[in-house]
N, C-alpha and C positions, 0 to 999 in steps of 0.2 A: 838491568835485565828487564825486557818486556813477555818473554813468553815464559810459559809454565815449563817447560823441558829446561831451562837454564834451572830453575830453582832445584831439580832434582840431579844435576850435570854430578857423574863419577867424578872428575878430576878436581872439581871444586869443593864437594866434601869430603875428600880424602887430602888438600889444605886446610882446610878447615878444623880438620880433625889433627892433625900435624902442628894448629896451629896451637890449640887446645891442649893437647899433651903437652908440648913448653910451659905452656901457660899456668898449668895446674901444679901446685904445689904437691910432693909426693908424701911430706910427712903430716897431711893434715887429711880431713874428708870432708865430701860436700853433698849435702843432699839436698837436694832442689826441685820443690815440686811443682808439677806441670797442672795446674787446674782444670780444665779445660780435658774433657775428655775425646775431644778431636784433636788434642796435641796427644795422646797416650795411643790412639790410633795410629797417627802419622810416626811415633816414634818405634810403633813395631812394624811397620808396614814397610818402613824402607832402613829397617835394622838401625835407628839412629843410634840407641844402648850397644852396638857391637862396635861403636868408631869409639866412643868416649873411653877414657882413662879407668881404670880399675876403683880406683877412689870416689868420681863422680857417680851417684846414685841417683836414681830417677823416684821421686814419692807420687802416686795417686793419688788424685784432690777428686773433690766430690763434684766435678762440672759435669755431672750429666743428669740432664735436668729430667730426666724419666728416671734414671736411679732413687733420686734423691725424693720424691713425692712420698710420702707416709703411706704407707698399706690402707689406713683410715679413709685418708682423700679419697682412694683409688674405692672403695668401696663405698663411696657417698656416689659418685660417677657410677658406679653397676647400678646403687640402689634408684639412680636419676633414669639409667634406662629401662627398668622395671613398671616405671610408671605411666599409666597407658597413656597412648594420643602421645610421646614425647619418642624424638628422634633423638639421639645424643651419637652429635658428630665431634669424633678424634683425628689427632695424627696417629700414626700408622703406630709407633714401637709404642703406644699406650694398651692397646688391644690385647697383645699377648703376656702385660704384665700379671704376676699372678696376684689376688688379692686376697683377703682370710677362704678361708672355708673351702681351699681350692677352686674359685670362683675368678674370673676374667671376662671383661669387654666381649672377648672373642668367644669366649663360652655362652656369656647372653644372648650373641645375635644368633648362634647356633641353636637354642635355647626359641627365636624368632624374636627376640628385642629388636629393636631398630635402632643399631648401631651401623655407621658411617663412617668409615674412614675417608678423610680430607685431606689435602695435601696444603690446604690455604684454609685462611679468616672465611674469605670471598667464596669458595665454597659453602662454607655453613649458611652466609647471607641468602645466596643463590637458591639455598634446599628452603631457606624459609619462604622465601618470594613463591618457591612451585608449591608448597604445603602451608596454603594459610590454614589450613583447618589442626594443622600440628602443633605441636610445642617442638621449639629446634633451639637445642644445648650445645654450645661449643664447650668444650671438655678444652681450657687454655691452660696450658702447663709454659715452662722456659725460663731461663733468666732473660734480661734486657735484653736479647738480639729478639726474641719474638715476642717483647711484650706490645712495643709500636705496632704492629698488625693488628693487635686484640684491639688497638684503642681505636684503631683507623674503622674497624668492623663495627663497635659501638658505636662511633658517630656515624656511619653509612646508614646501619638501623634505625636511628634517629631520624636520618634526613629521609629515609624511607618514609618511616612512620609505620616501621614493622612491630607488630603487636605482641606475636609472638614468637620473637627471640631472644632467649640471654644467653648469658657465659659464666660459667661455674667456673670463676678463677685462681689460679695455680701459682700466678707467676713468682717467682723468687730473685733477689740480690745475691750479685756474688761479693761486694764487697760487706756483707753483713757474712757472709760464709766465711771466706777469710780470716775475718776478728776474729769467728767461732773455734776457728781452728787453730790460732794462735794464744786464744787464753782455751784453751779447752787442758785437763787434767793433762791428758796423752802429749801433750807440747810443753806445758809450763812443767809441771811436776813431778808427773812419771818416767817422760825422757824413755816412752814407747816412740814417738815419734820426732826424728828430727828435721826440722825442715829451716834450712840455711837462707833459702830463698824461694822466690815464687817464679815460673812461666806464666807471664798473664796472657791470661783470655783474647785470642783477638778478635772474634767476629762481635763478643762484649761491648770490645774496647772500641769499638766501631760507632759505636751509640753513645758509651757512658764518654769515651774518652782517656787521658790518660791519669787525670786532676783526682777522679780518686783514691787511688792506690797512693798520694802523695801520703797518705795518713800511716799507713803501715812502712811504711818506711823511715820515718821520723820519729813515730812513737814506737815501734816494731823493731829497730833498728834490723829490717828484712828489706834489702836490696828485691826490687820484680825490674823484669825486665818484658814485654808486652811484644810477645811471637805469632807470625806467620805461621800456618799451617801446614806450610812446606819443608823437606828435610833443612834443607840448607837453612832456613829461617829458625829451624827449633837448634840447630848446631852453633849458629852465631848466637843465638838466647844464651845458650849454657855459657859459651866462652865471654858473654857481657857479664853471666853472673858470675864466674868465675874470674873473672879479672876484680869486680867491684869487691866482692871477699877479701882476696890477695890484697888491697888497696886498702881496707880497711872502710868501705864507701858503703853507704844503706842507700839508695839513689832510685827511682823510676829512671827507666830508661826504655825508650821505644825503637824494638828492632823494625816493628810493622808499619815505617813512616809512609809505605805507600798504601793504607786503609786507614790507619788512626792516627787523630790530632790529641794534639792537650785540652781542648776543651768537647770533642764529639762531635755529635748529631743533635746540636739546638732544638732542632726542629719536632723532632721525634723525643725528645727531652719534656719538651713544651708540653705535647701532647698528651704524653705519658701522665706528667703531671694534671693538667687540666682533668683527665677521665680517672685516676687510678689514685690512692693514699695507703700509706703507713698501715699494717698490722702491726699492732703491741705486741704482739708474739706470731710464728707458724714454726708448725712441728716436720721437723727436715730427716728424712731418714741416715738414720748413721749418724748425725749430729745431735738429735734429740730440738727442744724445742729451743729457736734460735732469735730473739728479742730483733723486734724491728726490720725483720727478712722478707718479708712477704705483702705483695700487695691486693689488695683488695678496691671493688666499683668506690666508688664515691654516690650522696646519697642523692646530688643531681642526678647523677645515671643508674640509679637504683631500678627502673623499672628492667634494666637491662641484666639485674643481677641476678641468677639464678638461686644464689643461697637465702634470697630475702621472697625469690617467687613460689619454693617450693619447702617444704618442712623439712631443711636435711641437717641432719643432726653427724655430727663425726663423735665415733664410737671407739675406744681406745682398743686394739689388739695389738696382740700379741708375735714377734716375728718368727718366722720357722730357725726352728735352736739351731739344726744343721748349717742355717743358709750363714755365709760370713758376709752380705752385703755391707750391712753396717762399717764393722770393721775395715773392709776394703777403702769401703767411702772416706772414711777421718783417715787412712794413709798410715793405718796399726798393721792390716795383711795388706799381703798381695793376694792375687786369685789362687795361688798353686796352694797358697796356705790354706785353704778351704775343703774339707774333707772330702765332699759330695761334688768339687768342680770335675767337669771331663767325664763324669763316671755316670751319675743320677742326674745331676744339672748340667744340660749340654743348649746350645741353642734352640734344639728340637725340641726342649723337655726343660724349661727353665725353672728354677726355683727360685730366682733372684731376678731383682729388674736390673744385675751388673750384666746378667748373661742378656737380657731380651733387648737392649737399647742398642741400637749401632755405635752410641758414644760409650758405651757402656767397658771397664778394664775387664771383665772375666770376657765377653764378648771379645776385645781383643786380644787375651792370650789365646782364648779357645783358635782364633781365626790365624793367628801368627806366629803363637809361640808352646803350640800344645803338644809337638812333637819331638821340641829343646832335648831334653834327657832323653829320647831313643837317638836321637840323629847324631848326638857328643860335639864337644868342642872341638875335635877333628875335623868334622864336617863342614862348619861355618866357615865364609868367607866375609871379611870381617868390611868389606867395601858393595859387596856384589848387591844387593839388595838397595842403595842408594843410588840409581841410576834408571835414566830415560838414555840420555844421549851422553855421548864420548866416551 
């Protein structure tokens, strides 16, 4: 297939999904979680949960990388733009997360901070080159798909010889997320959560590759299987993981051979390395704090760092009791289990960064699935939503 309208083709997810129902064993269950909060997207947006078998169960993983930022972080970033002479440029779903004290990005500049939203690294570079007289903070959040930009920006700065730019950095591992969530109580002990297998990450798996998730699969004995972001791509994932189950098989397997290899993006590996190292610890929302996740400047590129350029200290608070992000994230709720979803926290009105992030699961049901119990199971068609063409 070369065009995007094939990956969405009615006739071919509705084999698919035919093929799936044989496939699946009736006296057993499978619950299989999808990482990667643009696969939770794609799975309500073109109903992929209404083709699949009654058995298979879809679980929420913590792959959104604005979800997952601690309230703390997010309030080191207000307190970065409070401080005068200093520009703090974001991506966009950062601004309207909420942080303690009812306090947001989007509130300070209203407030007249000088906050920016950016759509690139290369912007924030750009703002320091017009404002030498500024301080210009990139606010870098993501797992490995946007950490290679942060590093490509640091050495731009460098070869500039810009003075006054750093980056207050965020970035996180999804395969330290992972482990987290398979030795965590709710997996090992309690059996709040069960999860058979994984959907891996593809725009990740694009960088990292496919070589690391070989670990959880051997020691893990958890079959991943590394999905497109298209229906038909998240529909072959399920029935790969679903055959490997039936078969007795814990395996990597790559549906997404036309983005990701067994070994990645060298390139952007390299670099990552060379600019970026090891935290001993970062503290992950919903996860708590999660050993060796998180990377932080290296002290070659320390002038470039903003936690070592300015006094910021991260402050432990407290999350809102109402809000069920947490929960949502480790894959214990769903959103509809959350008292205040739909009602008080809407995307107008968020209380959680599930609702304010586009990859965000409460954002997704709010956007495709908020209407499920007025509309009844009479109403659904159980293909119609899985189609561009035929």
């Amino acid at each position: 297939m070369k065009y995007i309208n094939e990956f969405r083709d009615r006739r071919v997810a509705t084999a698919l999904a035919a093929d799936l129902a044989a496939e699946v064993d009736p006296a057993r269950e499978y619950s299989l979680m999808e990482f990667c909060g643009g696969h939770t997207h794609a799975i309500f947006r073109y109903g992929v949960q209404d083709l699949l078998p009654s058995n298979v169960h879809l679980v929420h993983g913590p792959g959104c990388p604005v979800c997952v930022l601690p309230i703390s972080r997010l309030d080191m970033a207000i307190e970065l733009a409070e401080v005068p002479d200093v520009i703090l440029c974001s991506y966009g779903d950062m601004l309207r997360v909420p942080g303690s004290r009812k306090r947001s990005l989007l509130k300070s500049r209203a407030q007249g901070r000088d906050v920016r939203m950016v759509y690139s690294c290369a912007e924030a570079i750009q703002i320091a080159q017009d404002n030498p007289d500024k301080e210009v903070v990139f606010f870098a959040i993501g797992f490995e798909t946007t950490t290679p930009p942060t590093a490509v920006a640091i050495k731009q700065a460098e070869g500039l010889g810009l003075k006054n730019f750093s980056v207050f950095c965020n970035h996180v591992l999804t395969p330290s997320a992972i482990q987290s969530i398979l030795d965590s109580p709710d997996v090992r002990k309690l059996g709040n959560v069960r999860v058979d297998g994984f959907i891996g990450p593809s725009h990740v798996s694009t960088i990292i590759g496919s070589r690391p998730y070989d670990f959880f699969a051997q020691e893990y004995q958890r079959p991943v299987v590394i999905a497109g972001f298209e229906p038909l791509d998240v529909l072959q994932a399920i029935g790969m993981l679903v055959r490997q189950l039936n078969e007795g098989r814990a395996e990597v397997e790559n549906q997404f051979t036309r983005g990701v290899t067994h070994a990645g993006n060298i390139k952007a590996q390299t670099l990552v390395a060379e600019i970026f190292e090891l935290r001993r610890s970062f503290e992950w929302r919903g996860l708590g704090v999660v050993p060796y996740s998180g990377l932080r400047i290296k002290k070659d590129y320390a002038a470039f760092d903003a936690e070592v350029r300015f006094p910021l200290v991260q402050k432990p608070v407290h999350e809102n009791k109402a809000c069920e992000c947490g929960a949502i994230l480790r894959g214990v709720k769903k959103p509809t289990d959350c008292k205040i979803f739909g009602t008080v926290c809407t995307p107008q009105n968020p209380i959680g960064s599930c609702m304010v992030s586009s990859e965000g699961a409460c954002a997704a049901y709010y956007k495709y699935r908020r209407h499920e119990a007025v509309i009844g199971a009479e109403e659904k068609n159980t293909s119609a939503n899985v189609v561009v063409g035929g």
